[in-house]
C-alpha positions as CSV (number, residue, x, y, z in Angstrom):
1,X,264.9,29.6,-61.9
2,X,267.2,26.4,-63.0
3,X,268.3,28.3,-65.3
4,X,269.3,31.0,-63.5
5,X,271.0,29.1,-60.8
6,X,272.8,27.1,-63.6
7,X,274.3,30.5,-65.0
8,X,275.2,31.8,-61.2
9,X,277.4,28.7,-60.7
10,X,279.2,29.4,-63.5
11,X,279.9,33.2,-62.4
12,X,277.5,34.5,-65.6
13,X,274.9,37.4,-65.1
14,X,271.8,37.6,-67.5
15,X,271.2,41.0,-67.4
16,X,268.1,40.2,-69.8
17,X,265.4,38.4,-68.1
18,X,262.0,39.2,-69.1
19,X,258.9,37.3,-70.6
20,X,259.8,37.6,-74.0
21,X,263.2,35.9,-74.0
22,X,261.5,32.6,-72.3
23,X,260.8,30.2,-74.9
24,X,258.8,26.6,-74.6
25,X,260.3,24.0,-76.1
26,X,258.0,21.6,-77.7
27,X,258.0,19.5,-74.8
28,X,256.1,22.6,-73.3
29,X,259.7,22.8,-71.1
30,X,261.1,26.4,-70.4
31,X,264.2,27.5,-72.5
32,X,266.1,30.5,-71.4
33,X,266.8,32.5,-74.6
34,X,269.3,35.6,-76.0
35,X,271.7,35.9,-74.0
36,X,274.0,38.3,-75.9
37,X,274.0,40.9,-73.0
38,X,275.0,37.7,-70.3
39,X,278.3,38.5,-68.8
40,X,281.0,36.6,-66.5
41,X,281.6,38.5,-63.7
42,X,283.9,35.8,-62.5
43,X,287.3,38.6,-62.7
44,X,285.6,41.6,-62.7
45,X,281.8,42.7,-61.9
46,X,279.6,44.8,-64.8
47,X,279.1,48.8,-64.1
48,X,277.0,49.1,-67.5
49,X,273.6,49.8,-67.1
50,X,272.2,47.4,-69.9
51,X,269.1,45.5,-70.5
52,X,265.1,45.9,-70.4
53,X,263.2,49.0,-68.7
54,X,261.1,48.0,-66.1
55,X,263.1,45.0,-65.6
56,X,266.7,46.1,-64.5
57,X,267.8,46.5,-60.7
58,X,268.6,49.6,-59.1
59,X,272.1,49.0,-58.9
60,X,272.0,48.6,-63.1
61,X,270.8,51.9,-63.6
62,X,273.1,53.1,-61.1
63,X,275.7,54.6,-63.4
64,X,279.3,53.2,-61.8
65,X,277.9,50.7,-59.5
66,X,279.3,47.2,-59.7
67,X,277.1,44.5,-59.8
68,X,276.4,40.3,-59.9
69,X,274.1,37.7,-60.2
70,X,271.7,39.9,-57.8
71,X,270.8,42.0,-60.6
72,X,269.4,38.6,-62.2
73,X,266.6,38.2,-59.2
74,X,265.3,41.7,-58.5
75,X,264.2,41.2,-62.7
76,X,263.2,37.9,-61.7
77,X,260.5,39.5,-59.2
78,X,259.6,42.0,-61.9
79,X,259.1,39.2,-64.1
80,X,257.1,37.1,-62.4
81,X,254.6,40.3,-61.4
82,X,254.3,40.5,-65.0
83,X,252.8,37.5,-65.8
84,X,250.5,37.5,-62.7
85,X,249.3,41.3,-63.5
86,X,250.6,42.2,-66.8
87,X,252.8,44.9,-66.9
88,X,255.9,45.4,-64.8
89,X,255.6,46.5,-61.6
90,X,257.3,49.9,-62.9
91,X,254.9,50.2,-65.8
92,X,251.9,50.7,-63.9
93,X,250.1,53.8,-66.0
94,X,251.4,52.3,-69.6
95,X,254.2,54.7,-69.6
96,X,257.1,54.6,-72.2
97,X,259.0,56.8,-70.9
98,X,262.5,55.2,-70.2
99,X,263.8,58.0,-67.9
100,X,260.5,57.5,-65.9
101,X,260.5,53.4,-66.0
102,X,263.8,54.5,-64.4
103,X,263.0,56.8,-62.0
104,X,260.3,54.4,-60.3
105,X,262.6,51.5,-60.8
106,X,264.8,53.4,-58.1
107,X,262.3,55.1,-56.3
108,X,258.7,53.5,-55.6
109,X,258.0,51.5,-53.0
110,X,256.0,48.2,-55.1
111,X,252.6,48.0,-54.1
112,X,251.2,43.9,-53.9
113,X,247.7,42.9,-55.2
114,X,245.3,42.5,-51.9
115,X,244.5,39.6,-54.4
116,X,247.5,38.0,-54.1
117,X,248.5,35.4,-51.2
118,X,250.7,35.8,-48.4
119,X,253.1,33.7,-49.6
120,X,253.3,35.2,-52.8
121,X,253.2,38.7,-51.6
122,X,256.2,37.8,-49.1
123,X,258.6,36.4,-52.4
124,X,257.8,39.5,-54.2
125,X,258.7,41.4,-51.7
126,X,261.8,39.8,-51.1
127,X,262.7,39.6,-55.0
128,X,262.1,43.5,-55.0
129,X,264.1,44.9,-52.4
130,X,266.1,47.7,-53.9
131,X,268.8,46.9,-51.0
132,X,270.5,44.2,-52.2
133,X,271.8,42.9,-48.8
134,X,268.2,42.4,-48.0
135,X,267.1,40.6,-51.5
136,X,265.8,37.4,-51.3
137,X,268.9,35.3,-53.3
138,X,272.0,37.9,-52.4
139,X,271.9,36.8,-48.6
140,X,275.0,34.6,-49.3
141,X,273.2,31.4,-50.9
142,X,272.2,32.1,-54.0
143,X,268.9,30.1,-55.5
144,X,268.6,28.3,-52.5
145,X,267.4,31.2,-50.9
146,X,264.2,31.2,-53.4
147,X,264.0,27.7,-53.7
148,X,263.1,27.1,-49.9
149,X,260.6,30.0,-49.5
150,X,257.7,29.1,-48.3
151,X,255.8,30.1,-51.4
152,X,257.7,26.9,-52.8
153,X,256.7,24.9,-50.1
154,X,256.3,20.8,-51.1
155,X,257.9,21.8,-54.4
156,X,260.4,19.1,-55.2
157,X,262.9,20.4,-57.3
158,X,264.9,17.4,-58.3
159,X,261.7,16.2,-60.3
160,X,261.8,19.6,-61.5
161,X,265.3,19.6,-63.0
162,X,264.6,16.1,-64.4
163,X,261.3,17.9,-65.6
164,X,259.3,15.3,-64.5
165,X,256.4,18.0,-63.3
166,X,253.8,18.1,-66.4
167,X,254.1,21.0,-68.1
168,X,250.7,23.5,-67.6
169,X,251.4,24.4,-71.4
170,X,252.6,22.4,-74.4
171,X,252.6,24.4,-77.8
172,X,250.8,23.3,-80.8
173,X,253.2,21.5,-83.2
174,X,254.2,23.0,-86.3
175,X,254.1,26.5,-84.7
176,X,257.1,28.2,-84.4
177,X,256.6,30.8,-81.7
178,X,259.5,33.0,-82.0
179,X,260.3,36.6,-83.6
180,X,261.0,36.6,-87.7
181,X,264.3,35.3,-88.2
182,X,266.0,38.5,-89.8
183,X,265.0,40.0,-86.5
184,X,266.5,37.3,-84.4
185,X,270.1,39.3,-83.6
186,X,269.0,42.8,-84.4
187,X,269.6,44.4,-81.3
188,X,269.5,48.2,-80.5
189,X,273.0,49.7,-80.6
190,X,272.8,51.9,-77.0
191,X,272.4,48.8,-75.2
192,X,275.2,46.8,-76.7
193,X,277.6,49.6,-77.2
194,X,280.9,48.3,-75.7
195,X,280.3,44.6,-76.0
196,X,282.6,43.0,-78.0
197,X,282.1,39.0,-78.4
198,X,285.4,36.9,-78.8
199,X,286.4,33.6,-80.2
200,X,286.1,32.5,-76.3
201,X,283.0,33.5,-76.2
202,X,281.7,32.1,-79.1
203,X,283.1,28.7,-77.8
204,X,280.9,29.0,-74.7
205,X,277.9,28.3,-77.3
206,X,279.5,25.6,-79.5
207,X,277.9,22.9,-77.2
208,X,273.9,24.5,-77.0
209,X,271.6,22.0,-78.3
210,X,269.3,23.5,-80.9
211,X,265.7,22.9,-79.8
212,X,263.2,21.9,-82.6
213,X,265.9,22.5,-85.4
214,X,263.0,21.4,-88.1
215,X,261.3,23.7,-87.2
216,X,263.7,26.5,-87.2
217,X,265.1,26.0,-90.4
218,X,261.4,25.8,-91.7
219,X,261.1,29.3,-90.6
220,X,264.3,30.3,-92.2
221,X,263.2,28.6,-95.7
222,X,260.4,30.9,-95.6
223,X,261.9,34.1,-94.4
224,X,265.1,33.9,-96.6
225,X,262.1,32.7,-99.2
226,X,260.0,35.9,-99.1
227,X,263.6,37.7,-99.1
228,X,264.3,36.3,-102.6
229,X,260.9,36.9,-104.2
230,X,261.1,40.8,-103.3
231,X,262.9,41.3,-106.8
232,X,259.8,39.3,-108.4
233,X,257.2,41.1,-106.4
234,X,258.6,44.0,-108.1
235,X,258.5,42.9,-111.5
236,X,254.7,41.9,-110.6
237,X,254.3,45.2,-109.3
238,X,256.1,46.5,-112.4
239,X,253.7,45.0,-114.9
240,X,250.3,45.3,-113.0
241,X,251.3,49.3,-113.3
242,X,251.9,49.1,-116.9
243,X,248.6,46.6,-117.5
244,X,246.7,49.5,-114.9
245,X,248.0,52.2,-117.5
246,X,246.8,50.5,-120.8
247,X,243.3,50.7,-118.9
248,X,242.9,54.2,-118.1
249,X,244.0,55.2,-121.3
250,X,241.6,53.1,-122.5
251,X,238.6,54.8,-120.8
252,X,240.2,59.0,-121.4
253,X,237.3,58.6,-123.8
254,X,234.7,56.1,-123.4
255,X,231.6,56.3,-121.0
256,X,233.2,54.5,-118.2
257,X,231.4,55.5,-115.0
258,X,234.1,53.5,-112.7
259,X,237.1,51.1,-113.3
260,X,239.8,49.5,-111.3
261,X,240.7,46.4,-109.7
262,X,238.7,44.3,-107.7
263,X,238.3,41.0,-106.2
264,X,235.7,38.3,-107.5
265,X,234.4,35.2,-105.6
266,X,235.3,32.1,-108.4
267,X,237.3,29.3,-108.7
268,X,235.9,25.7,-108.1
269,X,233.0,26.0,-106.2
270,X,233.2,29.4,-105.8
271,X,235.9,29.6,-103.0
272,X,239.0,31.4,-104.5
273,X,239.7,35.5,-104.5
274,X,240.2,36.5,-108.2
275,X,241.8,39.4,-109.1
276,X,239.7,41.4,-111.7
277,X,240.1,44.6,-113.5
278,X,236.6,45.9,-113.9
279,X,235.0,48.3,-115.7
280,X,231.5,50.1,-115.2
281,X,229.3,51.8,-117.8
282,X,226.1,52.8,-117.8
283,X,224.7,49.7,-119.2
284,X,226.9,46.5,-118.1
285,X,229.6,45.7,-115.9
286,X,233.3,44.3,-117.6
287,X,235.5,41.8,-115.2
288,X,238.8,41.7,-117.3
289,X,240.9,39.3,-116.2
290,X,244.2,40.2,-114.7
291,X,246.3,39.1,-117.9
292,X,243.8,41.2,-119.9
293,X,244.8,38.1,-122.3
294,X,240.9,36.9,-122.5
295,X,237.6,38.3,-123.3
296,X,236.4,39.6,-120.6
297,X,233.1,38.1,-118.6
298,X,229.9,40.7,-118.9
299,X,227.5,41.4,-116.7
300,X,224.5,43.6,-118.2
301,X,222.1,45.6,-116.1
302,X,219.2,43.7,-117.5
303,X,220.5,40.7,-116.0
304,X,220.9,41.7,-112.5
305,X,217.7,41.4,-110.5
306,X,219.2,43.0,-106.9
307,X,222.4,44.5,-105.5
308,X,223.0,44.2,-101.7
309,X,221.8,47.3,-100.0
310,X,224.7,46.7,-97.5
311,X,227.7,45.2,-97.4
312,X,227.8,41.3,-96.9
313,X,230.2,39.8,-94.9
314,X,231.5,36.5,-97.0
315,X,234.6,34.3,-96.7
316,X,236.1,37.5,-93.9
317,X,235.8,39.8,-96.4
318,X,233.0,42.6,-96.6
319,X,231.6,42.5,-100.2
320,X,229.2,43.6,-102.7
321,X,226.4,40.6,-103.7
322,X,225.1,41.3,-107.3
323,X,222.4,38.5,-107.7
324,X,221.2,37.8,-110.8
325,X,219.1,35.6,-113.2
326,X,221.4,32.9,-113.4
327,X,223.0,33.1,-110.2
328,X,225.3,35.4,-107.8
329,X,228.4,37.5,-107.9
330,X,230.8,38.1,-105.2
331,X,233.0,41.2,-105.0
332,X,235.2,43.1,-102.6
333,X,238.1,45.3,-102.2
334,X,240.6,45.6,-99.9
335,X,240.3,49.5,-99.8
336,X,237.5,49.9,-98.0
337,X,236.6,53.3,-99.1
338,X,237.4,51.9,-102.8
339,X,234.6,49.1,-101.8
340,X,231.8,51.7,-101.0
341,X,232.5,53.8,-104.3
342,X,231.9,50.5,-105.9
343,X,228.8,49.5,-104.5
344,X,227.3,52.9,-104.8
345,X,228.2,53.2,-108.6
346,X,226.9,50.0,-109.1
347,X,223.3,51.0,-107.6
348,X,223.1,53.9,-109.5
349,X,224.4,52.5,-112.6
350,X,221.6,49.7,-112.1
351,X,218.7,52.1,-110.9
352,X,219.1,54.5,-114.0
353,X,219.3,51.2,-116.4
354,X,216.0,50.1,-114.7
355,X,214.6,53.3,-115.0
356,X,215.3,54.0,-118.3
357,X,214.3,50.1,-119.5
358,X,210.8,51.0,-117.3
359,X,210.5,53.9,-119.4
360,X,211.4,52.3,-122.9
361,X,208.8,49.4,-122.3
362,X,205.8,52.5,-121.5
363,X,206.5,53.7,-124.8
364,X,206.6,49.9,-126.8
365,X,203.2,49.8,-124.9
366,X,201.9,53.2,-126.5
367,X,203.1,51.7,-129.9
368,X,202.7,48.1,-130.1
369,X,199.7,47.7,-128.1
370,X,198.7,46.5,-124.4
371,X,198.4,42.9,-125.8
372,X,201.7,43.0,-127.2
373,X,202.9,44.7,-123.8
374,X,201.5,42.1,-122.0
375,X,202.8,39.0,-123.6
376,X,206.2,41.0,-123.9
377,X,206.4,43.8,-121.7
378,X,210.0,44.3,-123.0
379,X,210.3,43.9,-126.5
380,X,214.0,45.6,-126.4
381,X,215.2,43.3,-123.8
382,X,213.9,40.0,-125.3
383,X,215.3,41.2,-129.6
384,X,218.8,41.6,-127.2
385,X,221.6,38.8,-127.5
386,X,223.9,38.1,-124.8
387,X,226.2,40.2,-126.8
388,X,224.1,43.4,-125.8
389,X,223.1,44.1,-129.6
């Protein structure tokens, strides 16, 4: 409301006030923001129907109607019903529909909250009067008028201009709680059509203190940052399709059930995502790594004593758990789909290997004997190095 009052003195309407362009400072302090639609109507009063749906006064969306400052507290009563209800008073079935935002805008007759108080219900009222003669702060003394209702009453406002009240809110530090900076200025055309900005204007601005600079130009660094490495995020993308490529025509002819990348669990104490190229086959399971550079690590079926039925959650991530003799595997995949192909080849590829082990050591029983069977009930599996030979 200061801030409003402060712009009224000067003859400047906001034409913009909503939630979204009231910023905290890190004080926990309110800062008005974006004014690029504010005008001076000091010489001549706006006719152009510019700024938010469900925010803007009937005599804003009244094409050819001159307007002031009174335009600035009918959208104060709609945004103050925002953030006791929210949604605008005008948005009360989730519409979208700009023509129909409009059409209650200058229509409907608000209805108050049986929850709200009396004093409450009386300042909406007033701030939502679609007459302007009859809006609370256009009866000839501006912010006064709102400042000494009695849903204000034993508010001192001197303490509140030297914001000596304790703030209800004080943001974390470090954040920055504002829209990416590339979008900061990116307004839509049909609302600004017709509004040219001067040197004069621009000089109205020289003297703004920027709050929590540090932290804006932190934000920047990383925007304009991430801007940069699009070029590099190509060539990355370039060379992980050409890498991709080598594989698949490595596997046109081999007995590869399934390959592609995936993610492993690895890292120092097991706590870093680890892009993998893997490849299935009927008897083992190949992590490449993403270089292809190295060997790759091998995971036989012999080896693995149980595969999660289910999908585990681990680390926020849904993911396949392949224990085995010497310990556990980790694996997921961002395509979900992708994931469940994965962990149903895996099963099957590991049931048949069981199967087909089961079945070998029935027939080293036949041949070498029950004692033999007994003391080695897999004489394949025990002859086999870690090289699978």
């Amino acid at each position: 409301m200061a801030s409003l009052e402060h712009m009224h003195r000067r003859y400047i309407v906001y034409r913009d006030l909503k939630p979204a362009n009231i910023l905290l400072d890190e004080h926990g302090h309110v800062r008005i923001s974006d004014l690029g639609l504010a005008c001076d109507f000091s010489k001549k009063k706006p006719h152009a129907s510019v700024g938010t749906h469900g925010y803007m006064a009937p005599e804003v969306l009244s094409k050819g109607t001159a307007y002031d400052s009174s335009a600035d507290w009918f959208s104060f009563g709609c945004m103050l019903y925002k953030l006791l209800k929210g949604h605008s008073p005008f948005r009360q079935h989730k519409t979208k529909d700009k023509h129909e935002i409009d059409r209650m805008t200058l229509t409907m007759n608000v209805e108050l909250p049986e929850s709200f108080s009396k004093d409450l219900r009386l300042l909406l009222e007033g701030l939502l009067q679609r007459d302007i003669d009859k809006r609370l702060g256009c009866k000839g003394n501006g912010a006064d008028e709102v400042k000494e209702h009695s849903f204000f009453a034993g508010m001192d406002w001197t303490q509140v201009y030297l914001q000596k009240y304790p703030p209800p809110l004080i943001p974390p530090r470090g954040e920055v709680n504002a829209a990416d900076a590339f979008d900061i200025g990116s307004f839509d055309e049909e609302d600004t059509k017709g509004i040219k900005l001067t040197d004069a204007d621009q000089d109205l601005y020289k003297n703004f203190p920027l709050v929590i600079s540090e932290r804006w130009q932190g934000e920047v660094a990383e925007t304009v940052f991430e801007t940069i490495n699009i070029e590099a995020d190509k060539v990355e993308l370039k060379r992980k399709t050409k890498q991709k490529l080598k594989f698949d025509t490595d596997e046109k002819e081999s007995d590869c059930i399934l390959h592609g990348y995936i993610k492993k669990l690895g890292g120092p104490f097991a706590s870093a995502w680890q892009t993998r190229y893997a490849k299935l086959y009927p008897n083992r399971l190949e992590l490449h790594p993403e270089s292809g550079s190295t060997k790759p690590e091998l995971v036989f079926m012999d080896q693995i004593e149980e595969i999660s039925a289910d999908l585990v959650h681990v680390k926020s991530e849904q993911c396949i758990v392949v224990r085995t003799r010497d310990g556990k595997i980790v694996l997921t995949n961002p395509d979900e789909i992708g994931l469940k192909e994965w962990a149903l080849s895996l099963r099957s590829a590991h049931k048949c290997s069981q199967e087909l082990l089961g079945s070998m050591a029935k027939k080293a029983g036949k041949i070498y004997g029950t004692e033999r069977d007994a003391n080695n009930k897999n004489p394949y599996i025990a002859s086999r190095n870690t090289n699978g030979n």
